[in-house]
C-alpha positions in Angstrom: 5.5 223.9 14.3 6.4 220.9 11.9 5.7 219.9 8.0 6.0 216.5 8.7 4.8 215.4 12.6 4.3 211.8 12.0 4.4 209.2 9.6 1.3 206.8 8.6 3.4 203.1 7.4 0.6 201.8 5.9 0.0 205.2 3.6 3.8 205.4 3.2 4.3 201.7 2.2 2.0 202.3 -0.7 3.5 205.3 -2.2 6.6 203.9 -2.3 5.4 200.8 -4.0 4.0 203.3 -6.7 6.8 205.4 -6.9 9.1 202.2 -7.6 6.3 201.4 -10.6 6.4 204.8 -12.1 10.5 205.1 -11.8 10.2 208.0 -9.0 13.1 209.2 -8.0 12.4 212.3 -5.2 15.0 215.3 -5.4 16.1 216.2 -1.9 15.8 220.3 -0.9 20.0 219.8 -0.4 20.0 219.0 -4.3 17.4 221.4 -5.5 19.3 224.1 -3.6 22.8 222.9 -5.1 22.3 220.1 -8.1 25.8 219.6 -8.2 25.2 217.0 -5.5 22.7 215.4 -7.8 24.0 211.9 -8.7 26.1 211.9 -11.9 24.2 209.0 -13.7 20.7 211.3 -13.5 22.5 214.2 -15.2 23.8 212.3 -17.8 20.2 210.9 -18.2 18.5 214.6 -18.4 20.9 215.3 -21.6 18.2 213.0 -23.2 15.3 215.0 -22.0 12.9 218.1 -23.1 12.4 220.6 -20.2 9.0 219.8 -20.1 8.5 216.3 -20.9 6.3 214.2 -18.3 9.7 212.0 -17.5 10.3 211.6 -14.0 13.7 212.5 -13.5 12.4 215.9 -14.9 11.7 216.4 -10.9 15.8 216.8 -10.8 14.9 220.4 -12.6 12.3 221.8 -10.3 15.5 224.1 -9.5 15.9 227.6 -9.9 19.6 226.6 -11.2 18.6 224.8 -14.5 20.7 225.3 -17.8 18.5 227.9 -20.2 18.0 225.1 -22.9 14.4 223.5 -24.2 16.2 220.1 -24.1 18.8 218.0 -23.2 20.4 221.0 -20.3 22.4 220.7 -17.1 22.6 223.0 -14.3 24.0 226.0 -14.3 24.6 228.7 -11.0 21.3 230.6 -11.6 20.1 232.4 -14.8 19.2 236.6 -14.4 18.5 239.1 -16.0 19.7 242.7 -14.7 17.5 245.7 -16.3 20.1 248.5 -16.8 19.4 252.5 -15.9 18.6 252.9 -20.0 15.5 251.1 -19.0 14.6 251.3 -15.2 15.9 255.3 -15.2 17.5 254.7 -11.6 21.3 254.0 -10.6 20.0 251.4 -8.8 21.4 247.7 -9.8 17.9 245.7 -10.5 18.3 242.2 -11.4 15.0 239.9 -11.9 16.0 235.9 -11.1 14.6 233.6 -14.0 11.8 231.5 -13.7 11.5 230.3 -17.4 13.7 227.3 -16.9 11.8 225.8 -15.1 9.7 222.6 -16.2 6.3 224.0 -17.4 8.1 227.4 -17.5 7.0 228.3 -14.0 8.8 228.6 -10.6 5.3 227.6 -9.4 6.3 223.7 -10.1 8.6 224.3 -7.1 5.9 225.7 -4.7 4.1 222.6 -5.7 6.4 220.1 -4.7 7.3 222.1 -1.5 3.8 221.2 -0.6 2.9 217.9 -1.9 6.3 215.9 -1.1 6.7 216.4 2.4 2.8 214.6 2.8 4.1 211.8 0.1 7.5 211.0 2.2 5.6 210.9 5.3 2.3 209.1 3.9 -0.2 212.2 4.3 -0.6 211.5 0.6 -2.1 208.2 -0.6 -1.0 208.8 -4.2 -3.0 205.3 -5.2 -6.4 206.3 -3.9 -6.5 209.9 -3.3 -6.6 213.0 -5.9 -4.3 215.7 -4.9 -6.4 219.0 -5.7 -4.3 222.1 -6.8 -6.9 225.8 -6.1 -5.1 227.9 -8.0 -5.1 231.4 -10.2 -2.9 229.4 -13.0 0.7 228.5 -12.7 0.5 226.5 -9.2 -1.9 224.3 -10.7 0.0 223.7 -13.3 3.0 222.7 -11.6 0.8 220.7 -9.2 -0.9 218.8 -12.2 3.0 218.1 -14.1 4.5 216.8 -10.3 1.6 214.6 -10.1 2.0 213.5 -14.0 6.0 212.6 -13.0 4.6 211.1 -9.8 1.9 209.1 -11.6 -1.2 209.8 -9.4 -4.4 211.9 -10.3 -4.8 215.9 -10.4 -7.6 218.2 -10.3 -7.0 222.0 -11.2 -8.8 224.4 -10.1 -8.2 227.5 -11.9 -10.9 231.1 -13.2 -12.2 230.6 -16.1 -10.5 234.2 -17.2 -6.9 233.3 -17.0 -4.7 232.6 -20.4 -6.1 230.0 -22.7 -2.2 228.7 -22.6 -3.0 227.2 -19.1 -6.0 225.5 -19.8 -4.5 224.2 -23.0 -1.4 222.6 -21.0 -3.3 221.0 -18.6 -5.2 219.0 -20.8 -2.1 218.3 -23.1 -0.8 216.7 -20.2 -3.7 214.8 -19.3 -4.4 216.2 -16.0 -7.5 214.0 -15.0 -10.0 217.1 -13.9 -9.7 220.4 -14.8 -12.1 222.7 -13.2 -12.8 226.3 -14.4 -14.2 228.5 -11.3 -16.0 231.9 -12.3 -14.1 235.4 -12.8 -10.8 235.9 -13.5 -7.3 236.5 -11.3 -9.2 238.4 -8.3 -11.7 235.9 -7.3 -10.0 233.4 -5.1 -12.6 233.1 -3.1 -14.7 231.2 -5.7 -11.4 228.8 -5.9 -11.4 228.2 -2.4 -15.3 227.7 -2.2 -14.8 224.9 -4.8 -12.5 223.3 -2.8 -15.3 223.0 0.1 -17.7 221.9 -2.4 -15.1 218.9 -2.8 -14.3 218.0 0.4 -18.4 217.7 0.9 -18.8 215.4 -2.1 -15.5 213.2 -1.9 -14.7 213.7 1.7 -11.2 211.4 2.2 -10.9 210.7 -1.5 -8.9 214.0 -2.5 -6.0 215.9 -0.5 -6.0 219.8 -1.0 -3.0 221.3 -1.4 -4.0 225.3 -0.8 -0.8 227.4 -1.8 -2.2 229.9 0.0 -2.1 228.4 3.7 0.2 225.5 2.5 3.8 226.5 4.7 5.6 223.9 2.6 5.1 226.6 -0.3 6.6 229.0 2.0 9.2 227.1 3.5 10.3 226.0 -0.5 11.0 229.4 -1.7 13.2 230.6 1.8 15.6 227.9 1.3 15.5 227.5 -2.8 14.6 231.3 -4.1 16.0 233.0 -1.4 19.5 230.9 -1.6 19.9 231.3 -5.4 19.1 235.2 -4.8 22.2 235.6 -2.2 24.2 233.0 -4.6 23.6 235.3 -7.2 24.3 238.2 -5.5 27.6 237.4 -4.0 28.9 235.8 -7.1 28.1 238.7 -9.7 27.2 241.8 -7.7 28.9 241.7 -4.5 31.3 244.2 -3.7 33.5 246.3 -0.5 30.2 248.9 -1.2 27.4 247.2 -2.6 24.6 246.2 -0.4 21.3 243.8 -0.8 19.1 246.7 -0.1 15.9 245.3 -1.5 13.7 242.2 -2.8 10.0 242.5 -4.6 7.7 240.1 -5.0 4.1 240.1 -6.4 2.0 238.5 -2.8 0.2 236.2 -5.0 -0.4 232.7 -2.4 2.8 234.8 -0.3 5.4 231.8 -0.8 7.5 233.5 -3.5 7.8 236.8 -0.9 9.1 234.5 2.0 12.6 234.4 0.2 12.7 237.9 1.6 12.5 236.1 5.0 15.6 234.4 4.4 17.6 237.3 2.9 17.1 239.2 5.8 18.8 237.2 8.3 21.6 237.9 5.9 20.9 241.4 5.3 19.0 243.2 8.3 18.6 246.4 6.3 16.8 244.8 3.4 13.6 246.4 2.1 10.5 243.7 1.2 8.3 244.7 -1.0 4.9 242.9 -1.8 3.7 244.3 -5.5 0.0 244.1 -6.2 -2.5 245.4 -8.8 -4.0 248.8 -8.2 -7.5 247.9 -9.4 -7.2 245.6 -6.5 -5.8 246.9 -3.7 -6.3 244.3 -0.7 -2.7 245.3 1.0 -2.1 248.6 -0.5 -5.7 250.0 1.1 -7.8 246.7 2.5 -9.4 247.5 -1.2 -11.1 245.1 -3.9 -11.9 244.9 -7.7 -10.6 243.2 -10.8 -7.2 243.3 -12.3 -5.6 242.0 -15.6 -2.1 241.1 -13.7 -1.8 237.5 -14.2 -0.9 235.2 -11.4 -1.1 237.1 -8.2 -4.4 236.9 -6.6 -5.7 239.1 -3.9 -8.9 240.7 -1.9 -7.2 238.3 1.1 -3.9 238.5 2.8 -2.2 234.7 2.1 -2.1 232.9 5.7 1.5 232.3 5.2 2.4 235.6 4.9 4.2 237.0 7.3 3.4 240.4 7.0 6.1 241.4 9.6 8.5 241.4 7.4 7.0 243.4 4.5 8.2 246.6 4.5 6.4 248.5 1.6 3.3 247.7 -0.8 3.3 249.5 -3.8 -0.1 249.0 -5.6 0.6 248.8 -9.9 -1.5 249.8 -12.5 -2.5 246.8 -14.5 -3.0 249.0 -17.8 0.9 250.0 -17.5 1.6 246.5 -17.5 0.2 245.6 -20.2 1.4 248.0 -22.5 4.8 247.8 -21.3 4.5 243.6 -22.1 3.7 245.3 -25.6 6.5 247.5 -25.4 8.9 244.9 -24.5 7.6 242.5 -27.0 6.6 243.8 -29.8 9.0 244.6 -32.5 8.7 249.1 -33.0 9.0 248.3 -29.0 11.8 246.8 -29.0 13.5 249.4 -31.3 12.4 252.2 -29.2 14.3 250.5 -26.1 17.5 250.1 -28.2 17.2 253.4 -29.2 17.4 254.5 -25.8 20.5 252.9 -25.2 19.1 249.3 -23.9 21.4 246.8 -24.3 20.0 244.4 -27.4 20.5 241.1 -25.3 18.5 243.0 -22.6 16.0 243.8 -25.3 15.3 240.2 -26.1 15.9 238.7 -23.1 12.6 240.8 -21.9 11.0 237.7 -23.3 11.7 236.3 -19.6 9.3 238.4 -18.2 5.6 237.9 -17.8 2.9 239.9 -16.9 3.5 239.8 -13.4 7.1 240.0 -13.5 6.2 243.5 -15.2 4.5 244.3 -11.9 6.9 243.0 -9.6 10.0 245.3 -11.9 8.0 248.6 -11.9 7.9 248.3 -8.4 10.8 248.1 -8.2 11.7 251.1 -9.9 9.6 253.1 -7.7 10.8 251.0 -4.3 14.6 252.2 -6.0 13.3 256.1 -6.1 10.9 256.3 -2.9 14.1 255.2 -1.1 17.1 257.0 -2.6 18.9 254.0 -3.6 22.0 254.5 -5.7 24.4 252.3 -7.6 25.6 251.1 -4.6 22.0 249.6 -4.0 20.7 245.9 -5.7 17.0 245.3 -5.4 16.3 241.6 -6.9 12.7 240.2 -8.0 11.7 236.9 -9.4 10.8 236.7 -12.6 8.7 233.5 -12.0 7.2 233.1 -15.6 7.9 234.6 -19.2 5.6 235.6 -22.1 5.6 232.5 -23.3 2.5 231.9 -21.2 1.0 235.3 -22.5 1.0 235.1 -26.4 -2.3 235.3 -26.5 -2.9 238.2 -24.3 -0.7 240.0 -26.7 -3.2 239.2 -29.7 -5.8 240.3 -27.5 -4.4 243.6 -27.1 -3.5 243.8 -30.7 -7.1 243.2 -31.8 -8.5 245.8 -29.3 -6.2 248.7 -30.0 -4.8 248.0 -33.5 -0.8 247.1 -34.3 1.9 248.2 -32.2 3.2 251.5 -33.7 6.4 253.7 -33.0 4.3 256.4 -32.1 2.4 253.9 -29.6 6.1 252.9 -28.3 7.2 256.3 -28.0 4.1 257.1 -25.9 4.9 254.1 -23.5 8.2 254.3 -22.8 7.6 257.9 -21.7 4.5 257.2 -19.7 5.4 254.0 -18.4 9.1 254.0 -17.8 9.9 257.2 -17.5 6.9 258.1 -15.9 7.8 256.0 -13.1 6.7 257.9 -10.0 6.5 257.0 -6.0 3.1 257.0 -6.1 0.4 254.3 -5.0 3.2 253.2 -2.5 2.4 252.2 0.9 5.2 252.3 3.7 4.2 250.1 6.2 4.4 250.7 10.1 4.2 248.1 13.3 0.9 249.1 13.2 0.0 248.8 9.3 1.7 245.4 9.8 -0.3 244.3 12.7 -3.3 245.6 10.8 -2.9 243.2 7.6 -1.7 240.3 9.7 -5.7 240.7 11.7 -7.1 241.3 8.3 -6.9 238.0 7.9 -9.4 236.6 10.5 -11.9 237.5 7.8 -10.7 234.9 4.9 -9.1 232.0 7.2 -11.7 232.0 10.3 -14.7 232.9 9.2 -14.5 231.6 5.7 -11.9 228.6 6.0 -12.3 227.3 9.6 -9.2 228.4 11.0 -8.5 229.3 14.9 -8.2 232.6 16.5 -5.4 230.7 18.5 -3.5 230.1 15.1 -3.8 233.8 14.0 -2.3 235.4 17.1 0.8 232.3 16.5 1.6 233.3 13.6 2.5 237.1 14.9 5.3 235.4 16.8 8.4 235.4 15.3 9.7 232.2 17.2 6.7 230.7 14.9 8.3 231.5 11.4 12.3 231.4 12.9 10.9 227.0 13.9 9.3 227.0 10.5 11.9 228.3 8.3 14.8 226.3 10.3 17.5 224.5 8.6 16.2 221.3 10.6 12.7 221.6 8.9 14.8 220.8 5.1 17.0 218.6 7.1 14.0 216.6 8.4 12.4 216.1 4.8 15.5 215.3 3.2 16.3 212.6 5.4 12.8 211.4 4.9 13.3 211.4 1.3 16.2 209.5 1.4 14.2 207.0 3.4 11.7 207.1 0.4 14.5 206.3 -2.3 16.4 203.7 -0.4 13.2 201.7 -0.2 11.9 202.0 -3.8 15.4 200.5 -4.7 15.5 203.0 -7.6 19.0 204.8 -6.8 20.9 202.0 -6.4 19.4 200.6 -9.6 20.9 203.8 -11.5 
């Protein structure tokens, strides 16, 4: 199985000739993965540029390895954020990698070009005639709409009309040419993807849909990108004669995020992979449904790219206890109680890198750290893929429901909610608990999304994700990237 399988000239011919116009420049997975190989000219250029600004060399920071500045920044070897046992009550080392430095202040942005570059390079992806459509629950369209802004072709989002007014509010700033709102809020994905078919019907070869949620270049993005920076990080900072990777947690969500779990295993057989998820809604946890406030995860279908043979636990979250903990971490009688406890005040503020899902993804954590019997010998990392910045609002919301955040109130949370933290709503899975999400998808991608029963049973073979996930897949794409610069003219020009 291949990203790229063949190459259309004609398509190809024309999406150079537009990326020379619009002064694209494509990143190659070698740089994203290490920038110090990216050329010296375009990181003396980015000291000149805002994080977010639509400026094309901006794709040179769709890595995880960003410096943590608004503007002007270099690279760095990673940015994290490890929660100490004042907080998470465990010996446990937990450290959450940081997505906030990203442009649009989402790791999503990288998901998105691991999907919609490989079809550019090989002229899938006409970016002068065709819309590229991004079905999303919020952050994947967004970094789908900023590529194509840097790329200069056209956008549709396709997010619920519930998520965070901050999305919606982006996407227009930005000028993202169609911005559809689909009914209900985080859980209902299916309403996304029956938009998409409605599209396909009405504009047929006009528009390209790039579906994180069967996409493998989303998958195939975070192996190499989030799961390098995780065993960078690790060896670097945690890494001793004792220590041991003992665990990785990821919110499913479109299941490319948890594939960096793939890659850390090769490197750590004994490793523990945890997919987080809401309780209200709990599709892995107990083949369950409903409606959840955890931003950015999606559910009530198992993600055909992911490979549920190497998840190891779910552990389903309440979506109340994250919400108050975001209130707990960011409010200011919160953050008091949690220095009173003996968190570290940097800690304290840097919970600001955590959004509502990276909430979920640390409380699981916690009880993945417990259920286990890890010990400070034990690191268990998670991706902190957005940050409250994207969530101000939701914290208004809670304060005009409940009233202001009190001492009492913090008291009450950090007891419940930290704490608190129990091994309950976990689910260990067996062979057999494994086999039985990977066929629980037939009822999403084959009778709803006109996939093969022939494709389902391939993707239980591990020979399947081992080709996907090779070194010669990245090797293939950068080399076709190259190909892509070299004709535009661009890098030479620098």
């Amino acid at each position: 199985m291949k990203l790229v399988d063949q190459v259309n000239e004609e398509v190809l011919s024309k999406a150079v000739e537009r990326a020379r116009e619009q002064g694209v420049i494509l990143p190659t997975y070698a740089q994203q993965r290490d920038p110090s190989k990216v050329p010296a000219k375009i990181v003396e250029r980015l000291r000149e540029i805002g994080l977010w600004d639509v400026n094309p060399l901006n794709l040179f920071r769709i890595t995880w390895k960003n410096e943590p500045k608004p503007h002007g920044g270099g690279f760095g070897q990673g940015n994290f954020l490890e929660f100490p046992t004042a907080l998470t009550g465990v010996e446990a080392r937990i450290v959450g990698i940081v997505g906030r430095w990203f442009p649009t202040g989402a790791h999503k942005v990288g998901a998105a070009y691991g999907c919609l570059v490989p079809r550019l390079v090989s002229g899938q992806f006409d970016p002068t005639t065709q819309k590229a459509v991004w079905p999303s629950t919020g952050n994947y369209c967004r970094g789908g709409a900023y590529d194509c802004a840097l790329l200069g072709c056209s956008a549709v989002a396709i997010l619920p009309e519930g998520m965070s007014q901050e999305r919606f509010a982006w996407l227009k700033e930005i000028g993202t040419d169609e911005v559809i709102a689909t009914p209900g809020t985080e859980s209902n994905v299916k309403e996304i993807y029956d938009k998409c078919w409605e599209l396909r019907r009405e504009r047929g070869a006009g528009i390209v849909i790039f579906n994180q949620f069967e996409e493998l270049g989303n998958s195939v993005w975070h192996y190499h990108m989030t799961g390098g920076v995780i065993q960078d990080i690790y060896e670097r900072h945690f890494k001793t004669e004792r220590s041991r990777l003992s665990g990785y947690v990821s919110a499913t969500g479109s299941a490319g995020t948890i594939a960096a779990g793939d890659f850390l295993r090769t490197l750590h057989p004994h490793i523990r992979v945890i997919a987080a998820e809401a309780l209200q809604c709990p599709t892995l946890y107990q083949f369950g449904f409903g409606e959840h406030r955890i931003e950015g995860i999606g559910d009530k279908h198992v993600p055909w790219i992911h490979n549920v043979k190497n998840t190891d636990m779910v552990a389903a979250i309440d979506d109340e206890q994250t919400m108050q903990l975001s209130r707990l971490f960011n409010e200011p009688a919160g953050k008091e109680k949690l220095k009173a406890a003996g968190v570290p005040e940097e800690t304290v503020e840097g919970l600001r890198n955590m959004g509502i899902s990276c909430i979920c993804n640390l409380v699981s954590a916690i009880k993945a750290a417990k259920y286990y019997d890890m010990d400070g010998r034990d690191t268990i990392f998670l991706p902190l893929t957005d940050s409250m910045d994207l969530y101000d609002s939701r914290l208004q919301e809670l304060t005009e429901a409940e009233g202001a955040y009190t001492a009492a109130r913090a008291e009450a949370h950090f007891a419940r909610y930290l704490e608190g933290i129990q091994t309950d709503h976990v689910r260990e899975l067996s062979y057999f608990d494994r086999k039985a999400l990977h066929q629980f998808k037939y009822f999403t991608w084959i009778e709803q999304q006109g996939r093969s029963s022939a494709e389902l049973a391939e993707l239980w073979d591990d020979d399947f994700w081992k080709e996907i996930f090779s070194r010669e897949q990245v090797i293939e794409i950068d080399r076709l990237i190259d190909q892509f610069n070299e004709r535009t003219g661009l890098v030479a020009g620098l």
